[in-house]
N, C-alpha and C positions, 0 to 999 in steps of 0.2 A: 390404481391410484397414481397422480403425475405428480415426479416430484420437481421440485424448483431448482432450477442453477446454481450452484454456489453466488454469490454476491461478491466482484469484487472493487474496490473505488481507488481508481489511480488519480491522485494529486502529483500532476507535473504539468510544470507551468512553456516546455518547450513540446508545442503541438505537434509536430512529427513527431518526436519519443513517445509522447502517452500515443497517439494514434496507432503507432506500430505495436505498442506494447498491449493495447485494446485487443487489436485485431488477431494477435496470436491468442489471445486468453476467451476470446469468441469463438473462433476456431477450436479452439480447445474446451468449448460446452459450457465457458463461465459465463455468468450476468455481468459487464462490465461498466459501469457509472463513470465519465471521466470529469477529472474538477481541472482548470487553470488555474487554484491557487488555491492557500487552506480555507479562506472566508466560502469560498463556493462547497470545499470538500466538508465543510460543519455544518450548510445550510441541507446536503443530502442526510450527513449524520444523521441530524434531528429530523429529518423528515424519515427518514427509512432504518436507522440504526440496529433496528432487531431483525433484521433482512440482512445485515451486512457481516460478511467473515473475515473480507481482509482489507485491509488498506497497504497499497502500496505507493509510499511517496518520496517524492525528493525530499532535501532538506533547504536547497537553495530556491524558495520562491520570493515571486513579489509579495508585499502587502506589509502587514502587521505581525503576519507570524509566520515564522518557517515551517516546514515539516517535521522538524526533530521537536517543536511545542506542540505543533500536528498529534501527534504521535503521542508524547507523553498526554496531551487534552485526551484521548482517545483511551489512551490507556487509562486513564482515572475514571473515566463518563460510561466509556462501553466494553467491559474487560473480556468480555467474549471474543471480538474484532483484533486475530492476527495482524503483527505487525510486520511489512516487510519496508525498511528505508534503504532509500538509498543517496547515493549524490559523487561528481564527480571531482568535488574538491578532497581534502583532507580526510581520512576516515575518522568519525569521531572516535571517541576513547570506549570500550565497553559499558563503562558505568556513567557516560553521558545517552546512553541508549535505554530506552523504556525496558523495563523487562521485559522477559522471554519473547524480542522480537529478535528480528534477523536485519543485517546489513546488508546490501549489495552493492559493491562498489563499480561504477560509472568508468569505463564504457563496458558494458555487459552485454551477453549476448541475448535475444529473447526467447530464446529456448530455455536459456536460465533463472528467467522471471518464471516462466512457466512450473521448471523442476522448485523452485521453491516456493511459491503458490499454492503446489498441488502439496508439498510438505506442510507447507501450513494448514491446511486443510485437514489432512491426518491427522493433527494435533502436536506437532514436532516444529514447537513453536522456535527454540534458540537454533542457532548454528553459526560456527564463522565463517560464512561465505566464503 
């Protein structure tokens, strides 16, 4: 029986970062979806949402909604879908972060998106990075 990839959807809107951050988690056996900003990363949502396990997003995009609305949207619509944010401004506060997601603060390395990726995936949703 074959089974599927993990599913994961990186929302960052600076292309080299999602590209590099893709291409380790490709190498590392995941499906990876990449969005330049949340309206692209809600148009996969809805189209593939119960395929998807993790969202990994900035919180500084263009558009109408950041990633940290990203995020909470995601958490109320598809609770199944690990959270992993990150951003290289200010870290937000615990309790402006969706539950049981994880933070990763900016500039990070990508071996460390990976080690917390594959933690969400185990089901070891919270941590302070």
């Amino acid at each position: 029986m074959e089974t599927s990839a993990p599913v994961v959807v990186i929302a960052e809107d600076e292309m080299l970062v999602r590209t590099m951050a893709a291409e380790v988690l490709i190498e590392a056996g995941f499906e990876v979806i990449e969005a330049a900003h949340a309206a692209e990363a809600l148009d996969v949502l809805h189209s593939r949402g119960a395929a998807i396990q993790v969202l990994f997003t900035d919180i500084q995009m263009p558009g109408a909604m950041n990633g940290l609305a990203l995020a909470h949207h995601v958490r109320g619509n598809w609770p199944w879908i690990a959270l992993l944010v990150t951003s290289g401004a200010t870290a937000p506060r615990t309790e402006e972060l969706p539950r049981e997601s994880r933070f990763l603060p900016k500039p990070y390395r990508f071996d460390q998106v990976l080690l917390h990726v594959r933690a969400l995936i185990r089901g070891e949703r919270s941590s302070s990075a």
